[in-house]
C-alpha positions in Angstrom: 0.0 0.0 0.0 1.0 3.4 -0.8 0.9 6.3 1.9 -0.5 9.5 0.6 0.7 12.2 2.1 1.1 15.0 -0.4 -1.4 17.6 -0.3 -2.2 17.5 -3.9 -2.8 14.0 -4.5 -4.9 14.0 -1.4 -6.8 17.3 -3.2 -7.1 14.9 -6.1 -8.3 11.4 -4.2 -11.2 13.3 -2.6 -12.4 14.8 -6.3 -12.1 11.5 -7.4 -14.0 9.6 -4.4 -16.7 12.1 -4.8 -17.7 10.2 -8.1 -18.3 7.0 -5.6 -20.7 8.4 -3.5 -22.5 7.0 -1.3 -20.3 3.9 -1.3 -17.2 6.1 -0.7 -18.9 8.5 1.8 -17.3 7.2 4.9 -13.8 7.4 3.5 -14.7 11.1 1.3 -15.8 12.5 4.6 -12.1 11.4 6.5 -10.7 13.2 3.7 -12.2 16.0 4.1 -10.9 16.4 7.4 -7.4 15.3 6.5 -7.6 18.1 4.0 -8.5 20.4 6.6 -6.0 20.4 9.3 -6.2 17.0 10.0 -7.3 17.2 13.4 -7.7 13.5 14.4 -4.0 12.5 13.2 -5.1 10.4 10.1 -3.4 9.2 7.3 -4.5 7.7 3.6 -3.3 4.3 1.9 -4.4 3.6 -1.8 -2.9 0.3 -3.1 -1.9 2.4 -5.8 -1.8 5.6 -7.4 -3.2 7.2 -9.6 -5.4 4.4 -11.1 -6.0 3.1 -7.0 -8.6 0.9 -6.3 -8.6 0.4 -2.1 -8.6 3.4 -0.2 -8.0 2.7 3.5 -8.0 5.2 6.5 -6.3 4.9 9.3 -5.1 6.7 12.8 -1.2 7.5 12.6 0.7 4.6 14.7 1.7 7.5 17.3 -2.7 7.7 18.2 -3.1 4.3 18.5 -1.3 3.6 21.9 -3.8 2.0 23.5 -4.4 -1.4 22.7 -8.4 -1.3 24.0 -9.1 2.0 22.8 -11.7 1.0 19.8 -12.9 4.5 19.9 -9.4 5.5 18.4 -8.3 2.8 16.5 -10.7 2.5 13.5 -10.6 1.6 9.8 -12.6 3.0 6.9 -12.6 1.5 4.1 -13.7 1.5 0.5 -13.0 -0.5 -2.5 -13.6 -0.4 -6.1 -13.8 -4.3 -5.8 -14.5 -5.2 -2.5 -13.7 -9.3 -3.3 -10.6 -8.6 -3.9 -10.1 -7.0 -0.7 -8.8 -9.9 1.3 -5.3 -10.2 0.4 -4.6 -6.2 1.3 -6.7 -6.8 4.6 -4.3 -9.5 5.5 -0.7 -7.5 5.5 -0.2 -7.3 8.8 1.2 -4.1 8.2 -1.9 -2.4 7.3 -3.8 -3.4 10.6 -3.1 -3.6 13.8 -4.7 -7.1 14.3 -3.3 -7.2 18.1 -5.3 -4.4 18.9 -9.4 -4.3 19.8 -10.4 -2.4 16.3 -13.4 -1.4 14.0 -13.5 -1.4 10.4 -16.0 0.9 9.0 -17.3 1.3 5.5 -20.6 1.6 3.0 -20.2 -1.5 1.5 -21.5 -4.7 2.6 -19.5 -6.9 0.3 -16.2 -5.9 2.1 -17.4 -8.6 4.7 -16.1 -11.7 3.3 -12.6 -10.2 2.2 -12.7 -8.7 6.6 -13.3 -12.1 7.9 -10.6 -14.3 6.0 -8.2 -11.9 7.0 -9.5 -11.9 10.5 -9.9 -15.2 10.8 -5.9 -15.8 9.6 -4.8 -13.6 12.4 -6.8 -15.3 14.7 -9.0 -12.6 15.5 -13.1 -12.7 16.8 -15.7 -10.5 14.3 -18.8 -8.7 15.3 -21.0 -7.2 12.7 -23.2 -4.9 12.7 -25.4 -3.0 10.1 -27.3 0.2 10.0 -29.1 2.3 7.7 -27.2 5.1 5.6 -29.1 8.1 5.7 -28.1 11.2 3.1 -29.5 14.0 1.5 -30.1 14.9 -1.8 -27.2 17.6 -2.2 -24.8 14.9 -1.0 -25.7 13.1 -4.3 -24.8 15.7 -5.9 -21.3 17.0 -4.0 -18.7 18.5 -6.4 -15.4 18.6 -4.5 -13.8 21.2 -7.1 -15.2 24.1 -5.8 -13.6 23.9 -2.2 -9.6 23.9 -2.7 -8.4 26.0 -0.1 -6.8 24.1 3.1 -8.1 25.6 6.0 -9.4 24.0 9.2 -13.2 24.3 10.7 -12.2 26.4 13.5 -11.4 29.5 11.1 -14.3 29.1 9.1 -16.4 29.7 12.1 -20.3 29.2 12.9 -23.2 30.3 11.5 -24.0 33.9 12.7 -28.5 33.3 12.3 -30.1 31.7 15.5 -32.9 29.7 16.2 -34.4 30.8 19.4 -38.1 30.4 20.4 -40.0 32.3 22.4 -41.9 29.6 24.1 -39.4 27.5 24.9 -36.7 30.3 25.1 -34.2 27.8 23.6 -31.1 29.5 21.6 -29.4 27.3 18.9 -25.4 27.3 19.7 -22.4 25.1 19.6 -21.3 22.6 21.7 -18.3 23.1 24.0 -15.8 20.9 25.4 -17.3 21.9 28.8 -20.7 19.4 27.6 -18.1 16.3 26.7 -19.3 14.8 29.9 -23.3 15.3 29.3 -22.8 14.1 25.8 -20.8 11.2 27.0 -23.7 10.4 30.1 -26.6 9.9 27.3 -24.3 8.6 24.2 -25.6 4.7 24.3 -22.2 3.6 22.9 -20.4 5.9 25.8 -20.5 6.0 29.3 -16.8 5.1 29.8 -13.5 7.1 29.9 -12.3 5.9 26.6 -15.5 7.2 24.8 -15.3 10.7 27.1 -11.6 11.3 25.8 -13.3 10.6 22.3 -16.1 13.1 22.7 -13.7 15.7 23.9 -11.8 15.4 21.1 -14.6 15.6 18.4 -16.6 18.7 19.9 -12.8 20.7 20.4 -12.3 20.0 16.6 -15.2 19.1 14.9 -18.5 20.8 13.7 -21.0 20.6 16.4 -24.7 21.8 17.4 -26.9 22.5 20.0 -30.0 23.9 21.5 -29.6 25.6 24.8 -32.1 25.5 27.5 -33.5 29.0 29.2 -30.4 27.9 31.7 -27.9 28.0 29.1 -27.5 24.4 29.4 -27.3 22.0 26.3 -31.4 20.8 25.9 -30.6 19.1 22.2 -27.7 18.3 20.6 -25.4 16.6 17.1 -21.8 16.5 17.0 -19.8 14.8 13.7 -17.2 12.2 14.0 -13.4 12.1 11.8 -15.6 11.0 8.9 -18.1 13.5 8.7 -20.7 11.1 10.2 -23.0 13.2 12.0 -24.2 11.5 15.5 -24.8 11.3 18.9 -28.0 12.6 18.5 -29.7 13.4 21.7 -32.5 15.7 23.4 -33.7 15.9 26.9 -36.2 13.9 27.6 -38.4 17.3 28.7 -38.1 18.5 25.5 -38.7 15.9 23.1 -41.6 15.4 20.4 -41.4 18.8 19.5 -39.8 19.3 16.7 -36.7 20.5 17.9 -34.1 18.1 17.1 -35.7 18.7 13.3 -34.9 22.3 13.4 -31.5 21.6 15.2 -30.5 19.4 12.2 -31.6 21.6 9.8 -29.5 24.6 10.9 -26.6 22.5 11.2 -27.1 21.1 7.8 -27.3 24.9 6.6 -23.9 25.5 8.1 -22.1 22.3 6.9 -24.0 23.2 2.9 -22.1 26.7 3.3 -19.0 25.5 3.8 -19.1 22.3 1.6 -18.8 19.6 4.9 -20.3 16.5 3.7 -22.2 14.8 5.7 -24.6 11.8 6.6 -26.4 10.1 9.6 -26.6 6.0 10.4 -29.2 4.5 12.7 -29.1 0.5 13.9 -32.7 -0.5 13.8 -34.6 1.7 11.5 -38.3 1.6 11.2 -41.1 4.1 9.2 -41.0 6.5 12.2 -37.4 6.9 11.8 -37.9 7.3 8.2 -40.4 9.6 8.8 -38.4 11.9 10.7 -35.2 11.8 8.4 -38.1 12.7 5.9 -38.6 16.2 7.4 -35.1 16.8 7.7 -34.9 16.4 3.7 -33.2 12.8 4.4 -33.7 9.1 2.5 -32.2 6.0 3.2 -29.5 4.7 0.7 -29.4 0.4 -0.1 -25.5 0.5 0.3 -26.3 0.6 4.5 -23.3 1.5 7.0 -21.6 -1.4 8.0 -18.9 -2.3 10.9 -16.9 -4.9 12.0 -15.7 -4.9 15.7 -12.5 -7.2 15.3 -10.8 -8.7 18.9 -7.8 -10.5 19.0 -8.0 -13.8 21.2 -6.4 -12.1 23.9 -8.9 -9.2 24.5 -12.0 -10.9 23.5 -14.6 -9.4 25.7 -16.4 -11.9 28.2 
């Protein structure tokens, strides 16, 4: 596999992924934060270049220190022919098969090629699938008009509010200050591992809120180091009324403006969810989200 690491090339990869979406939306997204300031200490492998066809994200070896930290050391993948995968999956040097990891991609037919070369390094698999959720200017993304390098911080937040003047709510960002509330109602949180996460993604990522008459987070979304927007969450108080709807809609306004692509995943979806992604201007997409939670035999959880 070949490291890319030169600016231009990596300019050039995400133009070219764009033309893959939404297979290659997990991977575009990581790029996209690479490209700007590369804030989560990533780096990009292509088994070749130019005419690649695996593209495979991964933490720098300095961030992956801990050997349990599953939060940290994740995949993403995508592949212009996902069965012939395996053979690059099973370099040793490519993944840190020793370590508790995730692989994460859009494609469902990257399984086979992820459990062979799991299973020669002796390591345990658990799947999971969720629906892909996107919207209809994500379709339609055209990298070429956002060349400059700059990171999210400078291109600051949108200066319109939401505020209503029942509920005297005020739409805002989130600050690192919230990592613990986030972390307290985040179903795949609730452990020091996941808070370090969360503190990292609201101090460099795109996030939103709604604050409470209080000033206190009511409602909230934050994005992950592949543009995966998540974590969704409102008080219980103040759900059923419409507010995470216009909290998503104001933060898709601000990622449009500045070109962020973006996308949601939920594990069991039904017609209510559906429903609700409707009003946001969202549709589900067949490729699905897909991950693989690998463990080697020595940290396989009881």
């Amino acid at each position: 596999m070949i490291l890319l690491d030169n600016s231009q090339k990596l300019l050039t990869l995400y133009k070219s992924l764009a033309r893959s979406i939404p297979e290659s939306l997990k991977v575009y997204g990581s790029v996209y934060h690479i490209n700007h300031g590369n804030p989560f200490n990533m780096e990009v492998l292509v088994d070749s270049w130019p005419d690649y066809q695996m593209v495979i994200i991964r933490p720098q070896i300095q961030e992956m220190t801990d050997d349990m930290d599953s939060y940290t050391n994740v995949y993403r993948i995508f592949s212009k022919d996902p069965q012939k995968s395996q053979e690059v999956l099973k370099n040793c040097e490519i993944i840190n098969w020793k370590q508790r990891l995730r692989i994460q991609g859009l494609q469902e037919s990257l399984d086979e090629g992820i459990r062979a070369a799991a299973f020669s390094n002796s390591v345990k698999v658990e799947y999971s699938r969720a629906g892909l959720f996107i919207t209809e200017d994500i379709l339609k993304l055209n990298a070429s008009n956002k060349s400059k390098l700059e990171s999210w911080v400078e291109t600051g937040h949108p200066a319109d509010e939401f505020e209503s003047e029942t509920l005297n709510l005020k739409y805002a960002q989130l600050d690192v200050s919230h990592s613990g509330l986030v972390n307290d109602n985040w179903n795949l949180g609730k452990n020091e591992r996941s808070l370090r996460y969360i503190n990292r993604c609201i101090g460099a990522l795109p996030t939103a809120c709604m604050l409470g008459p209080e000033g206190a987070p009511i409602s909230w979304l934050t994005m992950d180091p592949s543009c995966e927007a998540g974590m969704a969450y409102s008080m219980e108080k103040y759900r059923r009324r419409g507010i995470m709807v216009q909290l998503m809609l104001r933060f898709r306004k601000y990622l449009r403006q500045n070109n962020i692509p973006y996308y949601f995943s939920k594990l069991d979806v039904n017609e209510k969810y559906r429903r609700f992604m409707g009003q946001y201007g969202g549709f589900e997409v067949s490729c699905g989200w897909h991950q693989w939670t690998c463990y080697p035999q020595n940290l396989v959880p009881f």
